[in-house]
C-alpha positions as CSV (number, residue, x, y, z in Angstrom):
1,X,0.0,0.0,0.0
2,X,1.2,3.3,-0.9
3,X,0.6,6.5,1.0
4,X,0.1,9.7,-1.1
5,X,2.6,11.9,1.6
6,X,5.0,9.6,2.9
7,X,8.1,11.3,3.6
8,X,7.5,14.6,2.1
9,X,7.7,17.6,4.4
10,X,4.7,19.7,3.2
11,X,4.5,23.4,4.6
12,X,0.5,23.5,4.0
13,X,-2.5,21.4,4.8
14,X,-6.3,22.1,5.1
15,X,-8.9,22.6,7.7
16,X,-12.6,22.3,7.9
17,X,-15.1,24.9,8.4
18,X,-18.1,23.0,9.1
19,X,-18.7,19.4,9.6
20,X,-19.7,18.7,6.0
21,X,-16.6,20.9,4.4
22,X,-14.4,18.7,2.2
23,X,-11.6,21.3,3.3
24,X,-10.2,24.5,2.1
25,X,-5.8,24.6,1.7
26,X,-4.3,26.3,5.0
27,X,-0.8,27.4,4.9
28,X,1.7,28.1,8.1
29,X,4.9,28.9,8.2
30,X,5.9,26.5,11.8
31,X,3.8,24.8,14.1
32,X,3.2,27.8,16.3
33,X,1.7,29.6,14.0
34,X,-0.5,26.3,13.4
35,X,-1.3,25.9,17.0
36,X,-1.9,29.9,17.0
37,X,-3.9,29.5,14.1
38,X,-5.9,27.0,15.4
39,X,-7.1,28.1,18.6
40,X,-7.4,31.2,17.5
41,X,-10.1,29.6,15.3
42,X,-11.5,28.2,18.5
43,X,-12.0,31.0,20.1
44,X,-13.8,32.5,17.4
45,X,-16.3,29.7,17.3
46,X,-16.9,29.5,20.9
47,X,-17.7,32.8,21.1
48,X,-20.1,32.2,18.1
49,X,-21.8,29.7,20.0
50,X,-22.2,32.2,22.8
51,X,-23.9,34.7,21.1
52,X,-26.7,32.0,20.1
């Protein structure tokens, strides 16, 4: 079985927007900025959820 990445080193990936997104491309620079990134977008969503 092959594996479409196996050893590359890719500098992008996706996320998902809502449960039944296929994905849009996300690029980062390092995995802070991921992690920064990503909670980032957590806090945004919580606080969409508050406002319901």
């Amino acid at each position: 079985m092959k594996f479409k990445y196996a050893g590359r080193i890719l500098a992008y990936d996706h996320k998902h927007r809502h449960s039944s997104d296929k994905g849009v491309p996300y690029e980062f620079r390092d995995a802070n900025q991921l992690l920064t990134d990503f909670f980032a977008d957590v806090d945004r969503v919580l606080q969409e959820v508050q406002k319901r």
